[in-house]
mmCIF file of the N, C-alpha and C atoms, coordinates in Angstrom:
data_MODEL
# 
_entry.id   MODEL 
# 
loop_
_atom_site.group_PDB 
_atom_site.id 
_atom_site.type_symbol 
_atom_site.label_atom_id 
_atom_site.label_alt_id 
_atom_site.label_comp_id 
_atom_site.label_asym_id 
_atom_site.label_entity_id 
_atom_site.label_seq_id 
_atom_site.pdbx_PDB_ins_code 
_atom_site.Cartn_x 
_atom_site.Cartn_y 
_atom_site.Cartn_z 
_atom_site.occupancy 
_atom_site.B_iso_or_equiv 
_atom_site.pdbx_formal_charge 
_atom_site.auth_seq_id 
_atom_site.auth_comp_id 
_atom_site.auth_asym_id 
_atom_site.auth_atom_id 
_atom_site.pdbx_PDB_model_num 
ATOM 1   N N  . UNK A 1 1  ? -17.443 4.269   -24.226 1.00 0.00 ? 1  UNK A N  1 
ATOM 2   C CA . UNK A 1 1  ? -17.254 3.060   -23.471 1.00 0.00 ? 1  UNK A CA 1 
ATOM 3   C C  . UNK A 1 1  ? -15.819 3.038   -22.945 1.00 0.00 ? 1  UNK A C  1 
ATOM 4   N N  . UNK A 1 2  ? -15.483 2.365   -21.527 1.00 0.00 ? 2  UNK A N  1 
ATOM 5   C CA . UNK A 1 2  ? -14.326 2.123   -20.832 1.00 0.00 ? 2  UNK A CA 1 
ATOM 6   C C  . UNK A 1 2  ? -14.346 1.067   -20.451 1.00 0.00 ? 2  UNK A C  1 
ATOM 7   N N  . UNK A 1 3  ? -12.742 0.310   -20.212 1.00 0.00 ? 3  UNK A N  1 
ATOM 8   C CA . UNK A 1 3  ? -12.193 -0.304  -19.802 1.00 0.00 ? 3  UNK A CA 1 
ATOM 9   C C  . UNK A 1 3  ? -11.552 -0.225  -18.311 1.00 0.00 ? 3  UNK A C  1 
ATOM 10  N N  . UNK A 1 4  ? -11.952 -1.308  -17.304 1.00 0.00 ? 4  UNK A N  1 
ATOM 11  C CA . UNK A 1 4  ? -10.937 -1.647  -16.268 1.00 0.00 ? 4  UNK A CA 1 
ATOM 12  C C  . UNK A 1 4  ? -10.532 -2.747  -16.388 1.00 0.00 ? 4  UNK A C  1 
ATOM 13  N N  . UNK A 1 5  ? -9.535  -3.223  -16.275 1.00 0.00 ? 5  UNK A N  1 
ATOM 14  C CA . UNK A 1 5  ? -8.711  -4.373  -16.247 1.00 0.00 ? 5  UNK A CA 1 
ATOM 15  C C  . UNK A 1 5  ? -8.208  -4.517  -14.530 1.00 0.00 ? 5  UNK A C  1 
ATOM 16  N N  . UNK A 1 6  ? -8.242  -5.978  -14.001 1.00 0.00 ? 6  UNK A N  1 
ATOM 17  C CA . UNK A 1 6  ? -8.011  -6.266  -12.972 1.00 0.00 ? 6  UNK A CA 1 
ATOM 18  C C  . UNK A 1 6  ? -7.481  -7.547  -13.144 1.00 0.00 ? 6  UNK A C  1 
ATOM 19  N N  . UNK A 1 7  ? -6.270  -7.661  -11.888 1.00 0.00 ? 7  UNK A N  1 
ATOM 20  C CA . UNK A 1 7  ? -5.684  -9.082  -12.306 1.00 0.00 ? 7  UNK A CA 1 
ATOM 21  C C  . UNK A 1 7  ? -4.618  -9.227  -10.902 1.00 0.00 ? 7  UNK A C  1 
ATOM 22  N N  . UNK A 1 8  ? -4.783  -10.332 -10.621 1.00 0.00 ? 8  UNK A N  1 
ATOM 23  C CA . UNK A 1 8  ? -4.391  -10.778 -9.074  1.00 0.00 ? 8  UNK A CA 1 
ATOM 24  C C  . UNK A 1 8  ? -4.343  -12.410 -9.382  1.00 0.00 ? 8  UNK A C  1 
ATOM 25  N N  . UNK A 1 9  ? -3.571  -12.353 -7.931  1.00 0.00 ? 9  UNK A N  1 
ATOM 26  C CA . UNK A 1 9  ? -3.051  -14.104 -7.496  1.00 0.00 ? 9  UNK A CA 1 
ATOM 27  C C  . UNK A 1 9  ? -3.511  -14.411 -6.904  1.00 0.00 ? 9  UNK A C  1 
ATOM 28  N N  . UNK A 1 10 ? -4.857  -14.046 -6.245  1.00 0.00 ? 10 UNK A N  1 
ATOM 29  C CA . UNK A 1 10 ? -5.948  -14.701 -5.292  1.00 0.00 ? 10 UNK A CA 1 
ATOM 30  C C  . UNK A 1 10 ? -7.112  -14.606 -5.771  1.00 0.00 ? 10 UNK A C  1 
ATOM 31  N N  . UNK A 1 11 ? -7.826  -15.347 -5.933  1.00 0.00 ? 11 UNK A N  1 
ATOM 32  C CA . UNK A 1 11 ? -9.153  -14.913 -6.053  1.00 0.00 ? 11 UNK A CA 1 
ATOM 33  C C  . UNK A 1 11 ? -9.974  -14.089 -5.240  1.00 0.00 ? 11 UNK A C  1 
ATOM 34  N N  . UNK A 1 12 ? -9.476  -14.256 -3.592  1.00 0.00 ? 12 UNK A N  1 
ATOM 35  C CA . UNK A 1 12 ? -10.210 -13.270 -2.592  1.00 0.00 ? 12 UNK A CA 1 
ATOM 36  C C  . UNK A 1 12 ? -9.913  -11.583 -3.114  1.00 0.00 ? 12 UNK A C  1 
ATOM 37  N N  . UNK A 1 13 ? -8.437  -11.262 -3.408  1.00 0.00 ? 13 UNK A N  1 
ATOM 38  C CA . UNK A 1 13 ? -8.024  -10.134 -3.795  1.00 0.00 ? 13 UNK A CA 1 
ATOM 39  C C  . UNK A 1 13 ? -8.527  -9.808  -4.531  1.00 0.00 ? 13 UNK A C  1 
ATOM 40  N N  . UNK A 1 14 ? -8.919  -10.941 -6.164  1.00 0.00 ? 14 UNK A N  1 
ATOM 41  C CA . UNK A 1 14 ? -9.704  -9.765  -7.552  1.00 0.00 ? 14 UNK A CA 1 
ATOM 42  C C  . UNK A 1 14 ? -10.984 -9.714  -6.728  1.00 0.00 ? 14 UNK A C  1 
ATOM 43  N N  . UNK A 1 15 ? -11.070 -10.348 -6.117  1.00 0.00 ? 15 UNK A N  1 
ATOM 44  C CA . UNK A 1 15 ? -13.124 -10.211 -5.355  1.00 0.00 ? 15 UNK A CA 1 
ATOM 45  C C  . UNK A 1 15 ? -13.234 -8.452  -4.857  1.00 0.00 ? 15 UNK A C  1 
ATOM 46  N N  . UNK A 1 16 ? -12.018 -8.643  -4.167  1.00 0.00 ? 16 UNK A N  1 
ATOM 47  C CA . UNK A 1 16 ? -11.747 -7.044  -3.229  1.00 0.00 ? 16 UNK A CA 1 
ATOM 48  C C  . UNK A 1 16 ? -12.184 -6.282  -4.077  1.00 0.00 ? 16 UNK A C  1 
ATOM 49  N N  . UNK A 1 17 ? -10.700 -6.508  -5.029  1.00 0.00 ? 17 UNK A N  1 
ATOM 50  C CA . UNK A 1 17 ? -10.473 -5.299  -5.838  1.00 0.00 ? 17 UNK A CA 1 
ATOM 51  C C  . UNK A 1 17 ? -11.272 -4.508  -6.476  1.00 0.00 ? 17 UNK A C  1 
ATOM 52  N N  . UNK A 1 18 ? -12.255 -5.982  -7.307  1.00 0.00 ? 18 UNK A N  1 
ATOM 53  C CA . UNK A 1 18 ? -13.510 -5.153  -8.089  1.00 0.00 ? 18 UNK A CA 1 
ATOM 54  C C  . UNK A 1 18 ? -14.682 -4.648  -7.495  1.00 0.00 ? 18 UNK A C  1 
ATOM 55  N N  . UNK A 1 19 ? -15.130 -5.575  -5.741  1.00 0.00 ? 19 UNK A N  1 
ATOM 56  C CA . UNK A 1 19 ? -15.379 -4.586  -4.655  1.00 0.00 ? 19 UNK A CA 1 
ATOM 57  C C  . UNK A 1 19 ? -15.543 -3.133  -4.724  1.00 0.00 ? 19 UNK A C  1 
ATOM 58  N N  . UNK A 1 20 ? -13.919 -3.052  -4.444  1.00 0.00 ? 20 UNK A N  1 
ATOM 59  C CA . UNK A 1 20 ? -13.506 -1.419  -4.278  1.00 0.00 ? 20 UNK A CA 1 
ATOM 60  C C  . UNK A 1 20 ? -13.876 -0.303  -5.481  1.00 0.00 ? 20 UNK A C  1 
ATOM 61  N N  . UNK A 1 21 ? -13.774 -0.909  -6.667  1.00 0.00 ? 21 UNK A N  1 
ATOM 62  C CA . UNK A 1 21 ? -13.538 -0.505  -7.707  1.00 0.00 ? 21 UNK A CA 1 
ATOM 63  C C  . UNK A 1 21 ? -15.214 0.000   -7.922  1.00 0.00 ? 21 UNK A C  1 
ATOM 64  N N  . UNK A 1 22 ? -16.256 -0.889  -7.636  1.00 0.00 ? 22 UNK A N  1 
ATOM 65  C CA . UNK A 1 22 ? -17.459 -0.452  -8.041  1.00 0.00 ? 22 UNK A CA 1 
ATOM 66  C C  . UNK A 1 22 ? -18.496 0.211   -6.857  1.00 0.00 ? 22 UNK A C  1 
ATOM 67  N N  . UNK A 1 23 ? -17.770 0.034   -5.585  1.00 0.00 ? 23 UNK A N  1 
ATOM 68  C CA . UNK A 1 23 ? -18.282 0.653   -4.357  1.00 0.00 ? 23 UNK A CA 1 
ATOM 69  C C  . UNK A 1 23 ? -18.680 1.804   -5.050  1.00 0.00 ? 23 UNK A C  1 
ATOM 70  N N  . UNK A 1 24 ? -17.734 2.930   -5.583  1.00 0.00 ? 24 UNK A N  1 
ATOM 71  C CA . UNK A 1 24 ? -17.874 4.056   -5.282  1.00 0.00 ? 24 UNK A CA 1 
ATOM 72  C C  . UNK A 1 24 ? -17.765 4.683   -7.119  1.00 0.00 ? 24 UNK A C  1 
ATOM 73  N N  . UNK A 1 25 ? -18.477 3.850   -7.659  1.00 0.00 ? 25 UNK A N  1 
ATOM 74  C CA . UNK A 1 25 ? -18.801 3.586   -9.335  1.00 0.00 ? 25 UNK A CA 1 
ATOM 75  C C  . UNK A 1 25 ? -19.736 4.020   -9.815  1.00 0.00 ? 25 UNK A C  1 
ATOM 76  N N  . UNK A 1 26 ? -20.049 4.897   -10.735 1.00 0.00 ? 26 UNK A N  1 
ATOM 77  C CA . UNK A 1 26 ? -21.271 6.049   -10.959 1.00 0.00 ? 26 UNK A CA 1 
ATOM 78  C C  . UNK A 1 26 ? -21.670 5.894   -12.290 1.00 0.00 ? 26 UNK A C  1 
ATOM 79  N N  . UNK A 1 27 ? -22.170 4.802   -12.568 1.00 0.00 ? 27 UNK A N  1 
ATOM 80  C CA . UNK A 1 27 ? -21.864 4.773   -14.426 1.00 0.00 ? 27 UNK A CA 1 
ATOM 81  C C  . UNK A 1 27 ? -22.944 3.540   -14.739 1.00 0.00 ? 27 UNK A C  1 
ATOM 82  N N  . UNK A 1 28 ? -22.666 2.735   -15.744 1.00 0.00 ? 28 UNK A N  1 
ATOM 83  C CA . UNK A 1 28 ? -23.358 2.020   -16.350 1.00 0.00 ? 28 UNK A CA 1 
ATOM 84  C C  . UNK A 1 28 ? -22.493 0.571   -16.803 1.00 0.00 ? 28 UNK A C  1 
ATOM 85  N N  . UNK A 1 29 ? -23.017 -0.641  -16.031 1.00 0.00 ? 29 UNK A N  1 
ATOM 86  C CA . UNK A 1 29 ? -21.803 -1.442  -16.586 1.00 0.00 ? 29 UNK A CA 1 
ATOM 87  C C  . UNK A 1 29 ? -22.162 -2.268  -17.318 1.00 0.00 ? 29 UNK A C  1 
ATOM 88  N N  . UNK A 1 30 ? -21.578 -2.562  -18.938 1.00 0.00 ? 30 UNK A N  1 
ATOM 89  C CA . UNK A 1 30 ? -21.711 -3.065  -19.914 1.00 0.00 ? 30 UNK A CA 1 
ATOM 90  C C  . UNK A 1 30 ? -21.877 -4.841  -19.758 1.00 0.00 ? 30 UNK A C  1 
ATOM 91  N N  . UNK A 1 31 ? -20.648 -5.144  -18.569 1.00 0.00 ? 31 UNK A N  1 
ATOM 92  C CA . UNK A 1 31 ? -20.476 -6.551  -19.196 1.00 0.00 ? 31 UNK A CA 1 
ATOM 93  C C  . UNK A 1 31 ? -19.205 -6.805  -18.153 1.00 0.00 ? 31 UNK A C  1 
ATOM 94  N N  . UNK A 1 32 ? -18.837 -7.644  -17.725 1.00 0.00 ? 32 UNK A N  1 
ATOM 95  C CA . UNK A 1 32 ? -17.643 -8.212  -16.714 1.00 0.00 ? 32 UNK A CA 1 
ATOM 96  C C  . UNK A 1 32 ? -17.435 -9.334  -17.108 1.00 0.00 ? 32 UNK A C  1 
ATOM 97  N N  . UNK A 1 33 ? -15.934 -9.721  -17.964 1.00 0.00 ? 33 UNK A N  1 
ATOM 98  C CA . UNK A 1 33 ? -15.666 -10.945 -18.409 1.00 0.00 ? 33 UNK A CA 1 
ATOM 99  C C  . UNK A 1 33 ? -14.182 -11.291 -17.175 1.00 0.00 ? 33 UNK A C  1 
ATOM 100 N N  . UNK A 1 34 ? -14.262 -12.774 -16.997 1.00 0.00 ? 34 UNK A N  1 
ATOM 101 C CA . UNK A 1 34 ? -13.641 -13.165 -16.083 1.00 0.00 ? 34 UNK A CA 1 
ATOM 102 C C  . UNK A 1 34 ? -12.541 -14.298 -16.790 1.00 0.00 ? 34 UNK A C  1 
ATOM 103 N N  . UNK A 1 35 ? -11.733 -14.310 -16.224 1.00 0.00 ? 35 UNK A N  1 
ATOM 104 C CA . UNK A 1 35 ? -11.113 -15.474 -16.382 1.00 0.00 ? 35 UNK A CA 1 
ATOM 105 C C  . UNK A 1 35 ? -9.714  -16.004 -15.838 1.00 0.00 ? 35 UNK A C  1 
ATOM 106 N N  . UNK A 1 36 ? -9.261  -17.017 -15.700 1.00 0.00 ? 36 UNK A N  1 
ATOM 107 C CA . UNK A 1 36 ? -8.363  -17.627 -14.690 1.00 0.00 ? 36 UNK A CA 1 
ATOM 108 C C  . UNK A 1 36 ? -7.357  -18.609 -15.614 1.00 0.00 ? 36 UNK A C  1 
ATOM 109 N N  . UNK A 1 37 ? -6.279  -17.978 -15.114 1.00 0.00 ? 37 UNK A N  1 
ATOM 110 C CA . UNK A 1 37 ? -4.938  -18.682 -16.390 1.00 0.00 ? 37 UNK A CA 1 
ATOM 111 C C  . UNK A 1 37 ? -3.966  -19.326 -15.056 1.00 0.00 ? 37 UNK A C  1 
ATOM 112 N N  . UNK A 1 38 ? -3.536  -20.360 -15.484 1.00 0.00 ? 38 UNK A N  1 
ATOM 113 C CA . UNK A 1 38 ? -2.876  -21.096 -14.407 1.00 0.00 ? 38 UNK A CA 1 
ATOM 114 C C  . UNK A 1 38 ? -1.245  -21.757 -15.324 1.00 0.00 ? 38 UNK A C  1 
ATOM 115 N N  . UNK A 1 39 ? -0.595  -21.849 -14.507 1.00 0.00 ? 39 UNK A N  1 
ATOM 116 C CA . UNK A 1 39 ? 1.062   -22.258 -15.379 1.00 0.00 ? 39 UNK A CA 1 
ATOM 117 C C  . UNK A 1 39 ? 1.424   -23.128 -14.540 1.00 0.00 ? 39 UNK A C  1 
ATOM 118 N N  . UNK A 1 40 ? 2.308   -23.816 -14.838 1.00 0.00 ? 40 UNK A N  1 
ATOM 119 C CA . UNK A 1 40 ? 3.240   -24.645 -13.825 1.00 0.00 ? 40 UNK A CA 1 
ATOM 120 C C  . UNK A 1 40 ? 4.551   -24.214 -13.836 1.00 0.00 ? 40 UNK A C  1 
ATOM 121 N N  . UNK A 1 41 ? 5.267   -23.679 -12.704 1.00 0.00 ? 41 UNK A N  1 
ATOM 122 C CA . UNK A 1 41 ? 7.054   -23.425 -12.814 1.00 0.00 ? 41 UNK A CA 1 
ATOM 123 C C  . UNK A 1 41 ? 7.584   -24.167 -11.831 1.00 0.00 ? 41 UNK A C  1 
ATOM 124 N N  . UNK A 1 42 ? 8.367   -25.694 -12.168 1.00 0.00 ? 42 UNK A N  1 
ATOM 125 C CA . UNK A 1 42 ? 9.320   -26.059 -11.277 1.00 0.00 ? 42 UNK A CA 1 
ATOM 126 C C  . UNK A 1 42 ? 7.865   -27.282 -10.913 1.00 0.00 ? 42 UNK A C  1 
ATOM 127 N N  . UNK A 1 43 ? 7.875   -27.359 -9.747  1.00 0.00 ? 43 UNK A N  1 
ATOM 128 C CA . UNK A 1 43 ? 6.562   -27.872 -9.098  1.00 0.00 ? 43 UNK A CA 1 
ATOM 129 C C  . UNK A 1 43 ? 5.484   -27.344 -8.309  1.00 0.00 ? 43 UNK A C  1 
ATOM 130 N N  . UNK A 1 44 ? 5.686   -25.876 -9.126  1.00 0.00 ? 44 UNK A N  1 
ATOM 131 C CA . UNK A 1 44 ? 4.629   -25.205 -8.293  1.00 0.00 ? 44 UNK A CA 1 
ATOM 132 C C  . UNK A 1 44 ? 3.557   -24.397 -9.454  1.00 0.00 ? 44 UNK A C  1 
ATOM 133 N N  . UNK A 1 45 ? 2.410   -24.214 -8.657  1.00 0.00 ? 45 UNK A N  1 
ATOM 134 C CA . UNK A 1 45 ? 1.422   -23.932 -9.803  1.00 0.00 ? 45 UNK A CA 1 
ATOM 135 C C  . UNK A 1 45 ? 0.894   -22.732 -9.556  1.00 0.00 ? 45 UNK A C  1 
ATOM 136 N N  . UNK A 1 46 ? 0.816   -22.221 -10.922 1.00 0.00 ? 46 UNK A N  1 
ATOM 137 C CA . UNK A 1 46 ? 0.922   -20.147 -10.528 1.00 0.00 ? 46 UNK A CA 1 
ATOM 138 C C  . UNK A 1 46 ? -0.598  -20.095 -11.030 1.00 0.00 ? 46 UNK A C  1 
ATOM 139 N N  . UNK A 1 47 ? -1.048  -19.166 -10.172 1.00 0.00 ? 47 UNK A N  1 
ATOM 140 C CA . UNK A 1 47 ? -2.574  -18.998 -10.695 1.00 0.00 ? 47 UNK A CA 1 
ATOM 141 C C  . UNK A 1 47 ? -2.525  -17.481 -10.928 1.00 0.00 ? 47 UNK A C  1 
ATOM 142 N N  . UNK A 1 48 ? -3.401  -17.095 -11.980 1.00 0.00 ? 48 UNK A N  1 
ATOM 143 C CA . UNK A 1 48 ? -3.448  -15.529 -12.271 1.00 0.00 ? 48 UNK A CA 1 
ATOM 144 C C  . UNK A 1 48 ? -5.307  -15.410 -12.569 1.00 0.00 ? 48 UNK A C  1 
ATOM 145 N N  . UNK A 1 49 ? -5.860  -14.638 -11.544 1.00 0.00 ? 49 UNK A N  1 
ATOM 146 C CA . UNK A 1 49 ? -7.427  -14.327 -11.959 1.00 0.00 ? 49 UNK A CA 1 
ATOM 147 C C  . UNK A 1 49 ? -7.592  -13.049 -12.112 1.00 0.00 ? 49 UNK A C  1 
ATOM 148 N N  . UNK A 1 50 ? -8.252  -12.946 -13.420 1.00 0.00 ? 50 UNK A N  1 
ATOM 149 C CA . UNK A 1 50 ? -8.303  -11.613 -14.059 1.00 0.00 ? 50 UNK A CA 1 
ATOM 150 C C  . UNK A 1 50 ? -9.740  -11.314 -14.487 1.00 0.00 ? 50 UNK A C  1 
ATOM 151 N N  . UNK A 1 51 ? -10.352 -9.663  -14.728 1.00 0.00 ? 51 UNK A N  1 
ATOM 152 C CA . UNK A 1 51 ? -11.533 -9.712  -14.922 1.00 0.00 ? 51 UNK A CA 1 
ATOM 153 C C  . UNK A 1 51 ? -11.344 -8.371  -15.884 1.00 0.00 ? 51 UNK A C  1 
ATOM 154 N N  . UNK A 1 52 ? -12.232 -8.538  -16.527 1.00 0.00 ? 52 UNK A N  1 
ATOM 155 C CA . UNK A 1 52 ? -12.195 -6.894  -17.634 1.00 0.00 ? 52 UNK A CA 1 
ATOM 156 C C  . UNK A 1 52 ? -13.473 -6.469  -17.460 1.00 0.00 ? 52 UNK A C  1 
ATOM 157 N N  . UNK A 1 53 ? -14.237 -5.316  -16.770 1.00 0.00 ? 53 UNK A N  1 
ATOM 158 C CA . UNK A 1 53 ? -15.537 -4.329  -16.826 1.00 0.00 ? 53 UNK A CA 1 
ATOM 159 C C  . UNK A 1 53 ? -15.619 -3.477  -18.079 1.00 0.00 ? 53 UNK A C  1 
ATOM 160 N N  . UNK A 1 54 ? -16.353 -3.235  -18.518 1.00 0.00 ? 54 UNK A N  1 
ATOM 161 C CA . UNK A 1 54 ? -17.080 -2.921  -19.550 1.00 0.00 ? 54 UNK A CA 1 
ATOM 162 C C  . UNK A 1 54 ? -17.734 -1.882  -19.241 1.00 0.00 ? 54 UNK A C  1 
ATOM 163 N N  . UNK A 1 55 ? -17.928 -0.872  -19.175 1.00 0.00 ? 55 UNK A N  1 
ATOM 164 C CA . UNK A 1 55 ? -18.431 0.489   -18.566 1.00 0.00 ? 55 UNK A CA 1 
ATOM 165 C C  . UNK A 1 55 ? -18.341 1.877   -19.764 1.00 0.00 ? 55 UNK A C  1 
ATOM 166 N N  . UNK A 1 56 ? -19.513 2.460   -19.402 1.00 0.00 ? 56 UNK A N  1 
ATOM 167 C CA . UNK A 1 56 ? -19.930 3.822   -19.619 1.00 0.00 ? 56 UNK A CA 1 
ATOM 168 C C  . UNK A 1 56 ? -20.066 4.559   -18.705 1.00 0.00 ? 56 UNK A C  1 
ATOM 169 N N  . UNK A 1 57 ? -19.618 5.665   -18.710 1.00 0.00 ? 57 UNK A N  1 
ATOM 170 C CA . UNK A 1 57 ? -19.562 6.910   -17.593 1.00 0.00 ? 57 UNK A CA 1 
ATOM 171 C C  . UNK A 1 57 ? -19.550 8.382   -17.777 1.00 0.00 ? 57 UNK A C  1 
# 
């Protein structure tokens, strides 16, 4: 079993990313856990969306 880890400041971007990532993906995928962590610095609000795949290959 393998791990990808993905993690971006847009949600359109992790969309891409994992897109790209499984376009051209030859394997078996276990499981895709998601999740979205958000902070506040100053008065501005930081978003981080991240996803972990679960894969055999």
């Amino acid at each position: 079993m393998k791990v990808k880890l993905f993690d971006e400041t847009h949600e359109k971007d992790l969309e891409k990313a994992i897109n790209d990532f499984l376009e051209d993906f030859d394997g078996d995928i276990i499981d895709i856990k998601y999740q979205v962590g958000i902070s506040i610095f100053a008065e501005e609000q930081l978003y981080c969306f991240s996803a972990m795949i679960l894969y055999k290959k």
